[in-house]
N, C-alpha and C positions, 0 to 999 in steps of 0.2 A: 609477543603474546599471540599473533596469528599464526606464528608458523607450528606448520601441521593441519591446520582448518582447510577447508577444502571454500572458496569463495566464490558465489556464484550470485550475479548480475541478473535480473529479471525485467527485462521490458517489455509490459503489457502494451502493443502497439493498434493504432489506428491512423491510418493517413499522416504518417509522422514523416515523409519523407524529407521536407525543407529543413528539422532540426533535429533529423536521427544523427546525423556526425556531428553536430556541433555537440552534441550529450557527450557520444563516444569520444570525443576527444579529450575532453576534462574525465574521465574515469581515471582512477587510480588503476593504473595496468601492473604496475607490481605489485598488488598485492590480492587484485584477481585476476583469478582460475579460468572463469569462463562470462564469458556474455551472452545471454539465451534469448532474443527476439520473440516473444508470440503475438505474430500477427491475425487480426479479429477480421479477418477478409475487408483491407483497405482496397482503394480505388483508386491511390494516387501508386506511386513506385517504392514507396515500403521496405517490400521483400528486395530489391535492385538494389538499393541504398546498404541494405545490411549486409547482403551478401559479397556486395564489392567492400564491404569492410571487415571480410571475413567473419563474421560473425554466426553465430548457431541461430537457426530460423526455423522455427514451427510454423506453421498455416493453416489456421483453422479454414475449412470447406464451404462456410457460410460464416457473419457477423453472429458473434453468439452473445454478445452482452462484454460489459466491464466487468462482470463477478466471474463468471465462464472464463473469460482470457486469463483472472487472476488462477484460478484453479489450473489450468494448464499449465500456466505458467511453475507452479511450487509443483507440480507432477512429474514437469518436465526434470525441475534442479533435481527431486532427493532421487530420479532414476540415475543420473549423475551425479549421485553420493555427496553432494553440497551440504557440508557441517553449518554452513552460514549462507541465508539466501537475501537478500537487500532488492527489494522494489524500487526502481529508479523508471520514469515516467519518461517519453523519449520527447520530449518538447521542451527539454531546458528549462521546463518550470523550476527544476529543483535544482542546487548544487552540488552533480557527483560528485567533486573532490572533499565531500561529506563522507563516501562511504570508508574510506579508513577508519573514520572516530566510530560510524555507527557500527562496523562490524566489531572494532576492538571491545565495542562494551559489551555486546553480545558474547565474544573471548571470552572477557576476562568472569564470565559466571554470574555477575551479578543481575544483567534481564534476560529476561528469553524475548524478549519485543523491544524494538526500538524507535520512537518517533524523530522524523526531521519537524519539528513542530515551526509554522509561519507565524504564530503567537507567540510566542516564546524572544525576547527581543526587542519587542514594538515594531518592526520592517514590514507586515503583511501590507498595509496600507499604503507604505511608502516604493513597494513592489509593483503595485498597481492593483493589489485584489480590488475587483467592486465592493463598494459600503455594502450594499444591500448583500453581497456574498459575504463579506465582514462582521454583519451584523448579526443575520442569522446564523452564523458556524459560532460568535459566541452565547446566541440564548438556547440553542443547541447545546451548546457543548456546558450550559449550567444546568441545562435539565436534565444532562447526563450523568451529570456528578452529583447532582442531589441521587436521583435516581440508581446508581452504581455505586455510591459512596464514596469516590476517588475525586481528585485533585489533578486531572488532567487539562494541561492547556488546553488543547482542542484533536478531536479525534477524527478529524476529516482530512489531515495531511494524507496525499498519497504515496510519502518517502517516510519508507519503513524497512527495518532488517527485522531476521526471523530467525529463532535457531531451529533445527534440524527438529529438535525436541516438539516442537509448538506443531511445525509442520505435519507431524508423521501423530500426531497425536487429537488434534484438534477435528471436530468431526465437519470439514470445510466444505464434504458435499451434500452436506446438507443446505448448505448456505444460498442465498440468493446468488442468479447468474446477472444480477443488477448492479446498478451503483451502492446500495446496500448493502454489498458484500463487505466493503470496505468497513463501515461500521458494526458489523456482525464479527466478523473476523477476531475486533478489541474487545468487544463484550465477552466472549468466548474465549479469550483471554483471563479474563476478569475474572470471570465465572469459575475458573476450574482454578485459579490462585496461582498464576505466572504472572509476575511481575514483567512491567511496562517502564521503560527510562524516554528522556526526551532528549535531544539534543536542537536549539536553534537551528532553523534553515530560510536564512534569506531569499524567498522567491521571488523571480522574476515573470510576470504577466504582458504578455505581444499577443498582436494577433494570431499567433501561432500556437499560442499556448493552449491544451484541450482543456475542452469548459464542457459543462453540461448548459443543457437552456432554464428559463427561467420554469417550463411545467415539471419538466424533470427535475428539477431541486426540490420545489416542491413534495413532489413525492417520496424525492429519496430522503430529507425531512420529516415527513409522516411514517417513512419506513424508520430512522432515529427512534424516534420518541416509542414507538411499536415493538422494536429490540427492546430498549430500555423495560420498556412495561414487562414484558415477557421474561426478562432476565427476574426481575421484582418477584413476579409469580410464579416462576420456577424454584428461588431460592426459600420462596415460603411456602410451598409446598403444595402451592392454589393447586396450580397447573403445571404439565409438563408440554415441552417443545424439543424438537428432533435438532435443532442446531446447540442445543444443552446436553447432548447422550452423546458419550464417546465411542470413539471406534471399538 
């Protein structure tokens, strides 16, 4: 079912250097193409790490944001013709030997988006998510769905595939260069009628693992609910918003 797809690997990086190999080494190498590093101008050794793992590395010139590294990152794949682009986080939160299943569904036609969902299962808590992280991704994630109409476990996982189609199509710079990208990205999904699949993803939580702090959740929570609204008002007509207008 993959062969022929072109499979490309996208790690938005920050200071990952303690659990950049231990990610890459759980990748499924046969049945990706490429691994594409974009580093948001880390401090610690990073870009050393990947590249003695031979790995493809971009370097932003300044820290540009989580939204920004995402952008570069899908810029980087479809200029390297990636039918299939899978977001995998380089701190071992998530389990690469996931991306087989999430690319094939991508394959096989049925999503253009695919979730590693940490809801999905029951294991978020037993992974080590904080409650209060727990708590809030699901009243989040009900205000979402009343709000969007859908039935999504939770939309804050950062292990996601993408097809080609979504990427080259979606108007993603429009989108915040914040942690709200991340949310914006599904809406805009939503919005324009591509279908979203989930598959389970037991994560793992160390001190290693990237987290945002307790005001920056916050925000990027009020950014949530702010999508949501904006989606509401754009689909009836209030209002329009530039991350809703395609290329």
């Amino acid at each position: 079912m993959l062969e022929g797809k072109k499979i490309i690997v996208v790690m938005p990086a920050f200071n990952a250097e303690k659990t950049l190999q231990k990610t890459y080494n759980d990748i499924p190498k046969s049945i990706v193409d490429e691994i594409l590093v974009i580093d948001d101008h880390s401090t610690d050794k990073t870009v050393e790490v990947a590249k003695k793992l031979g790995l493809s590395v971009y370097i932003h010139d300044k820290n540009k944001g989580y939204g920004a590294n995402q952008k570069t990152c899908y810029q980087e794949a479809l200029k390297r013709n990636a039918d299939i682009v899978v977001m995998l986080h380089p701190d071992y939160q998530y389990p690469p030997k996931l991306i087989t299943s999430m690319a094939g569904l991508i394959a096989s036609g049925m999503f253009d988006v695919v979730l590693g969902s940490r809801i999905l299962g029951g294991t978020a808590l037993k992974g080590g998510m904080p409650l209060y992280k727990y708590i809030a991704n699901r009243i989040l994630t009900f205000i979402e769905n009343l709000l969007l109409g859908q039935k999504i476990s939770e939309y804050h996982t950062g292990y996601r595939a993408f097809s080609k189609e979504i990427l080259l199509t979606l108007p993603l710079s429009n989108n915040s260069d914040d942690f709200v990208f991340d949310n914006q990205i599904l809406v805009q999904t939503i919005y324009f009628g591509y279908k979203i699949g989930e598959i389970t993803a037991p994560s793992k939580y160390t001190k290693e693992s990237s987290s945002i702090g307790f005001k920056k959740s916050v925000k990027y929570g009020f950014g949530v609910i702010l999508t949501a609204i904006k989606f509401s008002l754009q689909k009836t007509k209030l209002a329009n918003f530039s991350i809703f207008i395609k290329k």
